[in-house]
VOPADREN-662640 format. One line per 5 residues: number of its first residue (from 1); for each residue z, y, x of C-alpha. Coordinates in steps of 0.25 Angstrom, whole numbers, plus 5000, padded with zeros to 4 digits. Each point is the difference from the previous one (the first is absolute). Layout:
// VOPADREN-662640
NUM> Z,Y,X | ...;
This chain:
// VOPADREN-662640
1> 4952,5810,5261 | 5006,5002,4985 | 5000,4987,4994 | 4991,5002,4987 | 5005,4996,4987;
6> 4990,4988,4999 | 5007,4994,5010 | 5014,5003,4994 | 4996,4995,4987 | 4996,4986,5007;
11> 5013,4999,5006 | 5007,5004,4988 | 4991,4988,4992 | 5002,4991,5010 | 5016,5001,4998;
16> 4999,4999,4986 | 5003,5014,4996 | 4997,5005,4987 | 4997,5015,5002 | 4986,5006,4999;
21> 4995,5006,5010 | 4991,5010,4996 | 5010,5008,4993 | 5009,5004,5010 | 4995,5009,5012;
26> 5005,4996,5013 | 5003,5008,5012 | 5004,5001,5014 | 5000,5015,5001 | 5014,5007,5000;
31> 5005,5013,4993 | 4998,5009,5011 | 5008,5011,4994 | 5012,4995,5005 | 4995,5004,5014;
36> 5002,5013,5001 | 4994,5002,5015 | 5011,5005,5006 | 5006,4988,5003 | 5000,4996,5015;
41> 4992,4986,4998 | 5006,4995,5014 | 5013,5002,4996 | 5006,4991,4993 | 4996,4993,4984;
46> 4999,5008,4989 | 5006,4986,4992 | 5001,4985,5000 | 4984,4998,4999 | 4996,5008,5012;
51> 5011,4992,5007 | 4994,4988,4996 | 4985,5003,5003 | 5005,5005,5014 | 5009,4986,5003;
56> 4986,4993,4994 | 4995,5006,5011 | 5009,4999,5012 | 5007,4986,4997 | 5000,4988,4994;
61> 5005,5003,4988 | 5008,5012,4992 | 5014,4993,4995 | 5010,5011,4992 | 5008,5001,5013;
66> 4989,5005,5008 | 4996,5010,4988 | 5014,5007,5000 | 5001,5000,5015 | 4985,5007,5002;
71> 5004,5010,4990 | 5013,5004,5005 | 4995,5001,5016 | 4985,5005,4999 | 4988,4996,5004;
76> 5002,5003,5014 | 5014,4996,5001 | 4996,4987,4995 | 4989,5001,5012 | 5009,5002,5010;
81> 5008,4989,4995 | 4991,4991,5001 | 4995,5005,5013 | 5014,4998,5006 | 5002,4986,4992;
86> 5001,4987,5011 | 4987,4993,4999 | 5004,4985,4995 | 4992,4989,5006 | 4994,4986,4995;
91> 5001,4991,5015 | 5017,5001,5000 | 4999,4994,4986 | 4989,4987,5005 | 5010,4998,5013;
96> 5012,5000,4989 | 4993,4988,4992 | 4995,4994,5014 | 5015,4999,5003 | 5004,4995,4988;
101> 4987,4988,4997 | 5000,4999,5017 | 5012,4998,5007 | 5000,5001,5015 | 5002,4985,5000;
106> 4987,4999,4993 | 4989,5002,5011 | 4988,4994,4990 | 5004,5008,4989 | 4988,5008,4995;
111> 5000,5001,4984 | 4987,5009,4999 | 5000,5001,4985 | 5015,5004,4999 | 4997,5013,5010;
116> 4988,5002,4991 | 5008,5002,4989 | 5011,5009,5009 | 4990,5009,5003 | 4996,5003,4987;
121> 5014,4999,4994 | 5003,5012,5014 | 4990,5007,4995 | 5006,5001,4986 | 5014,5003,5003;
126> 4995,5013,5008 | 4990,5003,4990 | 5010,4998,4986 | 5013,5004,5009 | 5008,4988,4997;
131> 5011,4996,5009 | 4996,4996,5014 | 5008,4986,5006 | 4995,5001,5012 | 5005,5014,5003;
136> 5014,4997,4993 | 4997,5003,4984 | 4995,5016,5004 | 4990,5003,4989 | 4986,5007,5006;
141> 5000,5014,4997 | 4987,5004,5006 | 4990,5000,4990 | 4992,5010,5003 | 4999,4992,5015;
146> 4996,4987,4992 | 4988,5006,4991 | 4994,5007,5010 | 5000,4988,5011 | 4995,4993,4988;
151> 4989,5011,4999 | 4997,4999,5015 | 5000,4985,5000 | 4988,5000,4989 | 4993,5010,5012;
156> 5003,4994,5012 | 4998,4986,4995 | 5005,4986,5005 | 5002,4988,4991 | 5005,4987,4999;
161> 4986,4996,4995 | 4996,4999,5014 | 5002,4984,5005 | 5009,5003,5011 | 5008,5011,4993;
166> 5002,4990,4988 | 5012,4992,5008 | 5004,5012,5008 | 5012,5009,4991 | 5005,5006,5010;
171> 4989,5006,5004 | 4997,5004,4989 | 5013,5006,4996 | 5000,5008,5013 | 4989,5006,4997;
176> 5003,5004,4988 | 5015,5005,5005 | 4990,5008,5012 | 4993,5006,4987 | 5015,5005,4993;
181> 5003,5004,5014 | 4989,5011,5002 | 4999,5004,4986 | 5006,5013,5004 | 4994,5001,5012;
186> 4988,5004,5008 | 4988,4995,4997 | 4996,4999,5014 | 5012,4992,5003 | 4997,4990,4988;
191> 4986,4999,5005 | 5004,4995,5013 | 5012,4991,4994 | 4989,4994,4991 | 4990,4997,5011;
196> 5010,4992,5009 | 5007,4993,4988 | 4997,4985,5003 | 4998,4998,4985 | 4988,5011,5000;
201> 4994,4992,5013 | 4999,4988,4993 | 4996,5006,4988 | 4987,5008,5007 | 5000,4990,5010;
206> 5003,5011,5012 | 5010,4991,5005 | 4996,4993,5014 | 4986,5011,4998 | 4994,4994,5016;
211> 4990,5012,5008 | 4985,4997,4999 | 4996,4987,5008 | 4985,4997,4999 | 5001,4988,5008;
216> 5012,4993,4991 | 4992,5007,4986 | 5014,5010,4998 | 4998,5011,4993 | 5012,5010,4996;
221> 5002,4997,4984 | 4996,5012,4991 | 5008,4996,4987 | 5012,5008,5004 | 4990,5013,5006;
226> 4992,5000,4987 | 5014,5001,4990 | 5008,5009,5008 | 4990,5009,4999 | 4995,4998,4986;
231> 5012,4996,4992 | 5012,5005,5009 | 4996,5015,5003 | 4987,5007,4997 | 4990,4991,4992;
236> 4987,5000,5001 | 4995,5014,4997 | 5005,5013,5004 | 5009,5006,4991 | 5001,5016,4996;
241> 5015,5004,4999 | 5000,4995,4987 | 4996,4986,5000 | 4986,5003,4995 | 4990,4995,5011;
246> 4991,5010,5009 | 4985,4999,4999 | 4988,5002,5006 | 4985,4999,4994 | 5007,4997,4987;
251> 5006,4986,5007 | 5014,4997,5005 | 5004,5002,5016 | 5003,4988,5005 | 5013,5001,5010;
256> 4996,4988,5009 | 4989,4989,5005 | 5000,4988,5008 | 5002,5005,5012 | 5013,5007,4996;
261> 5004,4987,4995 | 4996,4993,5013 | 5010,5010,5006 | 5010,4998,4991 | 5002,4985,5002;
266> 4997,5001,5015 | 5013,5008,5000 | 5008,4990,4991 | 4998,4989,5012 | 5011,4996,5006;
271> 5012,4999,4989 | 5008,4986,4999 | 5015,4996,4994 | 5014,5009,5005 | 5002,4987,5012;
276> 4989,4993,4997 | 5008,4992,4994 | 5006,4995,5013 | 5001,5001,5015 | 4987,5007,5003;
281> 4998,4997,5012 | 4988,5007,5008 | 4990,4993,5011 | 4991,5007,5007 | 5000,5010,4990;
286> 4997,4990,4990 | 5011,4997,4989 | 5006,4986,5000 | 5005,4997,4985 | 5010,4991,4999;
291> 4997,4988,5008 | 4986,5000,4997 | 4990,5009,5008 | 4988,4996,4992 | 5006,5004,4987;
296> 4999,5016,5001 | 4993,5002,4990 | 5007,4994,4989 | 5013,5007,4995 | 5004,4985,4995;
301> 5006,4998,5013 | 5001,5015,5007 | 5007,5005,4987 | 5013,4998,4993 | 5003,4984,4996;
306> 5007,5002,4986 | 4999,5009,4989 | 5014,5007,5003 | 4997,5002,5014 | 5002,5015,5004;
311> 4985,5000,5005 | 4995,5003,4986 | 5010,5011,4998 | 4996,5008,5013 | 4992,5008,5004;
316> 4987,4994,5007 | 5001,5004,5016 | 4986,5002,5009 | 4994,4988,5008 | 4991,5009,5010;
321> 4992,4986,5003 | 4995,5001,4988 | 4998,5015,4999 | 4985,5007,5003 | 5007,5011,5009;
326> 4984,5002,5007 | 4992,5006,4989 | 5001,5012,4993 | 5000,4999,4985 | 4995,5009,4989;
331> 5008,5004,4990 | 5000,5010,4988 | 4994,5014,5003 | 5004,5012,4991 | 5002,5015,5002;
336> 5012,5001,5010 | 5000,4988,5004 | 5008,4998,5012 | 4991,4990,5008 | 4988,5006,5006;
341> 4989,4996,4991 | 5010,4989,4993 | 4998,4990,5012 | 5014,4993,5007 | 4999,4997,5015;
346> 5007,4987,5004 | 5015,4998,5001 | 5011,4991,4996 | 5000,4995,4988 | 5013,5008,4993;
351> 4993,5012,5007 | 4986,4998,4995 | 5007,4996,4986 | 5008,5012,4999 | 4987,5009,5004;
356> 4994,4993,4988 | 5011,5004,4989 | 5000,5011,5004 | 4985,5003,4998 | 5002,4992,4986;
361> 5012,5009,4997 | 4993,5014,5002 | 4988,4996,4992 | 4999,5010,4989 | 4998,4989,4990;
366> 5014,4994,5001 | 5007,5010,4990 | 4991,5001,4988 | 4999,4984,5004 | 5012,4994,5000;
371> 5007,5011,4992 | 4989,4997,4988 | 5004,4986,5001 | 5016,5001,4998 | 4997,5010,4989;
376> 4991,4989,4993 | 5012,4990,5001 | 5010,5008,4997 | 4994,5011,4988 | 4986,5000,4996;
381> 4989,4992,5006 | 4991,5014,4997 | 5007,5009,5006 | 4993,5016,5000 | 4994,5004,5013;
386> 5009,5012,4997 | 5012,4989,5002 | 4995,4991,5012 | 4998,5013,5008 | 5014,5006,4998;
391> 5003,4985,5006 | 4992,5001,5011 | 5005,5012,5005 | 5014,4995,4999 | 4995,4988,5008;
396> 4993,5011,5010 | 5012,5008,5001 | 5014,4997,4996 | 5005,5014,4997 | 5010,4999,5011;
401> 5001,5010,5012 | 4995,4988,5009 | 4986,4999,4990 | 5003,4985,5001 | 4986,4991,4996;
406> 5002,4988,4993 | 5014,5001,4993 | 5002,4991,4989 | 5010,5006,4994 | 4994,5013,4999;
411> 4989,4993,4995 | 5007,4991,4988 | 5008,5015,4998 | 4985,5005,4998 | 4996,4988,4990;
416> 5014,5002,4991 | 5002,5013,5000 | 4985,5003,4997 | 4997,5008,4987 | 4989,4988,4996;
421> 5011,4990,5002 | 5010,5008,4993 | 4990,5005,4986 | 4988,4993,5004 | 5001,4993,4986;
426> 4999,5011,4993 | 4991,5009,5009 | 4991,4989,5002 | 5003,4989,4990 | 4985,4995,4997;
431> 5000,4995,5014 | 5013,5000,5004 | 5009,4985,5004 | 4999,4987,5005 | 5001,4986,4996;
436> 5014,4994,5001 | 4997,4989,5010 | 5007,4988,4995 | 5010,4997,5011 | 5005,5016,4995;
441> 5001,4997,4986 | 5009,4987,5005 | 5007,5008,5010 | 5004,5013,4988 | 5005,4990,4989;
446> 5008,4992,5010 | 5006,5014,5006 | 5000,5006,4984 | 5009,4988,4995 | 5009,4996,5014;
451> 4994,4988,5002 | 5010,4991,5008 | 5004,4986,5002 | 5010,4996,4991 | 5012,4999,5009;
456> 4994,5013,5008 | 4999,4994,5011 | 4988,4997,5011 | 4986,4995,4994 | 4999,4989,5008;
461> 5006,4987,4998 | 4991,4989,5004 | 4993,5000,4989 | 4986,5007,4994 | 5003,5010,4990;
466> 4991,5010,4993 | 4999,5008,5013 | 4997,4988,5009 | 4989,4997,4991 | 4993,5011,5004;
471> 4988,4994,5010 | 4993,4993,4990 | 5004,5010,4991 | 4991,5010,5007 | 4990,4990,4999;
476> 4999,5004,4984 | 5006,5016,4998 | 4991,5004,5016 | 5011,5005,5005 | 5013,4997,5010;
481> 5006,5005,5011 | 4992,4998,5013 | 4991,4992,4991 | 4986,5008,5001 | 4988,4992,5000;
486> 4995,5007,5012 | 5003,5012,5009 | 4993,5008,4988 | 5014,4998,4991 | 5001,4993,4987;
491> 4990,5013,4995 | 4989,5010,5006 | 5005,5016,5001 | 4986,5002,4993 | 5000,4989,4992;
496> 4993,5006,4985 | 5000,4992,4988 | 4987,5000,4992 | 4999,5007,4988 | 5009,5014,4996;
501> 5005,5001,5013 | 4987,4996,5009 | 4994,5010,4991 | 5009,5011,5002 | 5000,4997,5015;
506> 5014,4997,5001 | 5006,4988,5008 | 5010,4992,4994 | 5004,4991,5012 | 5010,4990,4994;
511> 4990,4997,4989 | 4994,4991,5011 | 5010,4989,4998 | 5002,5002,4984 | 4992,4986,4996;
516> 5000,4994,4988 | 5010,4990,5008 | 5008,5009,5006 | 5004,5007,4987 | 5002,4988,4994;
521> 5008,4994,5011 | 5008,5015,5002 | 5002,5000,4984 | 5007,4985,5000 | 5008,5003,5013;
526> 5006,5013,4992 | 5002,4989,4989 | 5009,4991,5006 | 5008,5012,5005 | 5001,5008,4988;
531> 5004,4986,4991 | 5004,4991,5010 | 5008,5005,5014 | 5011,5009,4995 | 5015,4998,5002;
536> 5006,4991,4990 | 4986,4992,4996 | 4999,4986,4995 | 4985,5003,4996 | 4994,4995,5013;
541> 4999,4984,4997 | 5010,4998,5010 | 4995,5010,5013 | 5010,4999,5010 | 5004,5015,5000;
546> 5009,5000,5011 | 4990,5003,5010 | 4992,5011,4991 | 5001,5016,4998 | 5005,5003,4985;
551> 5000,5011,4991 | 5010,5006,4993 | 4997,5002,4986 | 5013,5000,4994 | 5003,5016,5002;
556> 4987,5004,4992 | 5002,4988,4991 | 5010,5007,4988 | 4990,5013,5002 | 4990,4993,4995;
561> 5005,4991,4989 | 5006,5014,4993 | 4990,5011,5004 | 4985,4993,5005 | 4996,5016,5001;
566> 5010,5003,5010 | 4997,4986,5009 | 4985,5004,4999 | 5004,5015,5004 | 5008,4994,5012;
571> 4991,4992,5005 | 4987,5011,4999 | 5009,5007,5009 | 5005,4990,5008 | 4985,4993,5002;
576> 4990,5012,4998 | 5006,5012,5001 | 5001,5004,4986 | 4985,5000,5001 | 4999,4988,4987;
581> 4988,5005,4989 | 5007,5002,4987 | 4991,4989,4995 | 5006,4989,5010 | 5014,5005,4997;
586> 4996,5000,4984 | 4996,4986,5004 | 5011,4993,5007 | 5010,5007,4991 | 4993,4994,4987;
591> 5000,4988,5008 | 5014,4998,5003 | 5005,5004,4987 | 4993,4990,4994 | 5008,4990,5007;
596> 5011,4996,4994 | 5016,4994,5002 | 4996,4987,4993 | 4987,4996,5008 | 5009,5001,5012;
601> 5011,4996,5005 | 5003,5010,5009 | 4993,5012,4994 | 5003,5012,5011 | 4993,4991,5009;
606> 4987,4996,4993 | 4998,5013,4997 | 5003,5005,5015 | 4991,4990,5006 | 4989,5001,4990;
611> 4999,5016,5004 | 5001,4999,5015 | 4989,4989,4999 | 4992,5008,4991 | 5002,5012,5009;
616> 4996,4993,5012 | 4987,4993,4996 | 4996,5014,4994 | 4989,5008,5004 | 5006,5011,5000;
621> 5011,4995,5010 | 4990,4994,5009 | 4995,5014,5004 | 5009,5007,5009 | 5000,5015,4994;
C-alpha cells in the first residue's frame, strides 16, 4: 500500500508546488541498520517514531506528552496502564446536559437535536481527552479503552442510521459505554452483553422476536441469527488458524445453512425491554403491557416512553410467553462441539441462549475471526497469515495458568506487541498499512495540536459547533460515530479497490468510503480547521467559537516563521512517524520558505497552517504506515 509517486506528484500539483517530481526518489523504507536485532521489540520504543506509530495505533492520536511518557514506562507498562485506567462513559455526559436543557419542572421537554449533538460531543471528549463536566473537569485517560470500543463498535455494529435509533441517544451512548466497558474483557461476556443490549434488538430487530405461530403467520426473525453468526463471530467459511479459509474440492466450506439459522432465531425468541417499560403484569401466562393487552407486540407501548428512560440502558430480560421453549434448535457443528450433533433441547430462554454463546464462542473460527478484524483496524488491513495466527492463539489461550479463551487483552497485547505490528513496514512495506479513516485523521490533528474550547471548558453550550455538525457531516466524509450505513459498518473487511491492489490481492477496506465526495468534503473539513478554528481566530466570517474545539497553533507558530525545516521535521514525527519521503519533506520545505513576512500578516502561522494542511491531505499521510 506505498503511495506511488504519480499520486504524490498530483497532490504536490494540486497545491501548487513547484518541485518536479521525477527527480527525487521517494521512499517509505527505513535504514534498517539502526536495528541491530538484539533489541527486545516489546519492550519499550527504540525513539519518538516508533512511539508514535504505536500511539497511531492504540489511540486516538500521539501528542508529545503521550510520546515522552510511552518511552519512559515501556510498552507494557503503558499496557497495563491502560488496562488499569477507569473506563469513561458517554450517558453521564447526555443526563449532564438533560439536567441542564430539562429541568425537572419541565415534564415535556425533549430537545432531540441537542442530545444528538451531546453524544457526538461525549464521544469526543473520551476520544481527544478533554475535560469531562459531567464527571467534575476529570480529563479521560483511557485511550486505549476508547480506540478499541471504537474498533468493536465498527464489528458489532449499531447505528443511528436506523429510524428508531435516530431519536434514541441514550441508547445509543449505552451501547457504546457497554462496548468501552468489555474492551478488556471476555469475548464471551461482550457477545452475550451485546446480544441483550436494547440498541442491538432494535437494530437486528431480535427485540419482542415471538415462537413460531402458523395460525397467526409468526415466524421467529432471522436478522439477528444470520449477523451474529456472519459478522459477530465466525463468518461465513471455516477458518484455518490463520485466517485463511479451509477447502474442500478446491471451494470454501461453508459453516452454516438455513436450518442452522432457523435454529438460531428460534432461540432469540422471547427477549423484550429491562421492565417492559412498565408494570408487566402477567394473565394467564400471557403478558399485559401497560394497560393495553392487545398491544404485545409493539415495544411502543411494552417499552421505555422517553428516550432517557433506563429501559434503553438495561439489559433486555426473557418474556418466556414469547420464548419457543418446545423444539429443539440446530446450531453450528464443529470438531468438539459440545452439543451432541450441534442440536439444543428446549429450555428457558437465558438457558437456551447461554447454550447458544457458548457453542458461537468455542467455534474455532472466532480467533483468526475476530482477531483479523481488530488487526485490520487497528495496523494493517493485510495482516500475514503468520501475524493472524499468533493472534488466534492468544485468543485460543491467554498464556495464563487458567488457559483463559477469549481474553481481550491478551489479544490487543498480541496485536501491539506483534513483530508485524512493530517492523511490518519495513519487513513487509509493499503491502504493509492501512488508509487513515477520516474521523482518525480528525481525531490525531485535534489530539496533536490540544484542541480545546477557548475557555477549556465543556463543549456543549447550547449551541452547534464543529463537533455538533457532525450527522450531516458524515453524510459527506462516510464516517461518524455510530453512524454506519448498515450492520456492515461504514466499510467491508474485504473490501478491494480496483486496480494495483485488486490486482495484488490485497483488500483495502477503508478505501470503500474514499469517493470523489468524500475527499473533497474530508479535505474542506481539514480546511476550515487548519485556517479557520484555532484559538485567537477572527478568520471564520464571524463563527460563534464558543461552542467549538480549537487548535493551538501559537506554540509551533515562532518554529515555523525562523526554521520551516524544523516545523516539517516536527510534524513528520508528530503525524507520520518520521516516515515523510525526502521528496515531500524537499516539498513542504520549499514551500514554506517561499512564504514570506510581507504576504502575511502573521507569518509563523501561515506557514504552520499551510504545512499541517498540506500534511494532512497528502498521500502519503493518508496511509497508516
Amino acid at each position: 500500500m506505498r503511495p506511488t509517486t504519480g499520486w504524490l506528484a498530483a497532490s504536490v500539483a494540486a497545491a501548487g508546488a513547484a518541485l518536479a517530481a521525477p527527480a527525487l526518489a521517494q521512499s517509505h523504507f527505513p535504514d534498517s541498520i539502526y536495528r541491530s536485532g538484539f533489541e527486545a521489540l516489546a519492550a519499550a520504543p527504540l525513539d519518538d517514531a516508533d512511539a508514535v506509530r504505536f500511539l497511531t495505533q492504540a489511540t486516538f492520536g500521539a501528542t508529545d506528552a503521550d510520546i515522552a511518557h510511552l518511552r519512559l514506562v515501556g510498552y507494557q507498562g503503558w499496557l497495563n496502564e491502560q488496562f488499569t485506567a477507569p473506563a469513561s462513559h458517554q450517558t453521564p455526559y447526555l443526563d449532564w446536559v438533560h439536567a441542564i436543557v430539562c429541568p425537572p419542572s419541565d415534564e415535556y421537554c425533549n430537545v432531540v437535536d441537542e442530545w444528538g449533538h451531546a453524544r457526538l460531543e461525549s464521544w469526543a471528549i473520551n476520544a481527544l481527552g478533554t475535560p469531562d463536566p459531567s464527571r467534575g473537569g476529570v480529563m479521560p485517560t483511557d485511550q486505549l479503552r476508547q480506540r478499541v470500543a471504537f474498533a468493536l463498535s465498527e464489528i458489532f455494529v449499531v447505528a443511528n442510521t436506523n429510524g428508531t435509533l435516530a431519536g434514541q441517544p441514550w441508547a445509543l451512548t449505552s451501547y457504546y459505554d457497554m462496548l468501552a466497558d468489555d474492551a478488556f474483557g471476555n469475548y464471551r461476556d461482550l457477545l452475550e452483553d451485546v446480544t441483550k443490549h436494547p440498541a442491538m434488538g432494535v437494530f437486528l430487530t431480535h427485540i419482542q422476536n415471538q415462537k413460531a405461530d402458523d395460525s397467526a403467520n409468526i415466524h421467529p426473525d432471522e436478522n439477528y441469527a444470520r449477523e451474529i453468526n456472519q459478522l459477530f463471530s465466525i463468518g461465513l467459511v471455516q477458518l484455518n488458524l490463520d485466517g485463511t479459509p479451509k477447502l474442500a474440492g478446491g471451494q470454501p466450506i461453508p459453516n452454516y445453512d438455513q436450518a442452522t439459522i432457523r435454529g438460531f432465531a428460534a432461540v432469540f425468541t422471547g427477549w423484550n425491554f429491562n421492565g417492559a417499560g412498565c408494570s408487566l403484569q402477567y394473565q394467564d401466562g400471557v403478558p399485559l403491557c401497560c394497560d393495553n393487552p392487545d398491544n404485545h407486540d409493539q415495544y411502543f407501548y411494552c417499552g421505555p416512553s422517553e428516550s432517557y428512560d433506563p429501559q434503553w440502558r438495561l439489559p433486555m430480560q426473557p418474556v418466556e410467553y414469547w420464548h419457543d421453549n418446545t423444539s429443539t434448535k440446530q446450531l453450528l457443528v464443529y470438531p468438539g462441539v459440545a452439543l451432541p450433533n450441534g442440536v439444543l433441547q428446549p429450555a428457558s430462554a437465558q438457558a437456551e441462549l447461554s447454550q447458544t454463546l457458548d457453542n458461537i464462542f468455542h467455534h474455532p473460527n472466532v480467533g483468526p475471526f475476530i482477531g483479523k478484524q481488530l488487526i485490520q483496524r487497528l495496523v494493517t488491513s493485510n495482516p500475514s497469515p503468520a501475524y493472524v495466527q499468533r493472534v488466534a492463539q492468544a485468543f485460543n489461550d491467554d498464556g495464563s495458568a487458567a488457559h483463559v479463551r477469549g481474553n481481550l487483552r491478551a489479544v490487543l497485547r498480541a496485536i501491539l506487541l506483534d513483530p508485524e505490528a512493530r517492523l511490518g513496514h519495513w519487513q513487509r512495506y509493499a503491502s504493509y498499512g492501512k488508509l487513515r479513516e477520516p474521523l482518525l485523521k480528525l481525531t490525531q490533528m485535534w489530539r496533536a495540536l490540544h484542541a480545546r474550547t477557548p475557555t477549556g471548558d465543556p463543549i456543549w453550550s447550547g449551541r452547534v459547533g464543529n463537533l455538533g455538525t457532525w450527522p450531516p457531516l458524515a453524510d459527506q466524509i462516510g464516517q461518524a460515530p455510530l453512524y454506519a450505513p448498515t450492520v456492515f459498518n461504514f466499510f467491508k473487511p474485504d473490501f478491494a479497490p480496483s486496480g494495483e491492489m485488486r490486482d495484488a490481492q490485497l483488500v483495502g477496506p477503508e478505501f470503500q468510503i474514499l469517493t470523489d465526495t468524500t475527499s473533497t468534503a474530508l479535505a474542506n473539513k481539514l480546511f476550515w480547521e487548519v485556517f479557520c478554528m484555532y484559538v485567537g481566530s477572527t478568520d471564520c466570517w464571524g463563527a460563534d467559537q464558543s461552542a467549538m474545539l480549537l487548535l493551538d497553533e501559537t506554540s509551533d507558530a515562532a518554529l515555523a516563521a525562523s526554521d520551516p525545516g524544523a516545523l516539517i521535521d516536527r510534524y513528520n514525527g508528530l503525524l507520520m512517524a518520521g516516515q515523510m519521503s525526502p521528496f515531500m519533506r524537499n516539498v513542504l520545505v520549499t514551500r514554506l520558505n517561499q512564504m514570506q513576512a510581507a504576504q502575511y500578516n502573521h507569518l509563523g502561522r501561515a506557514r504552520l497552517q499551510e504545512a499541517l494542511y498540506l500534511i494532512l491531505t497528502s498521500p502519503e499521510y493518508s496511509i497508516q504506515k
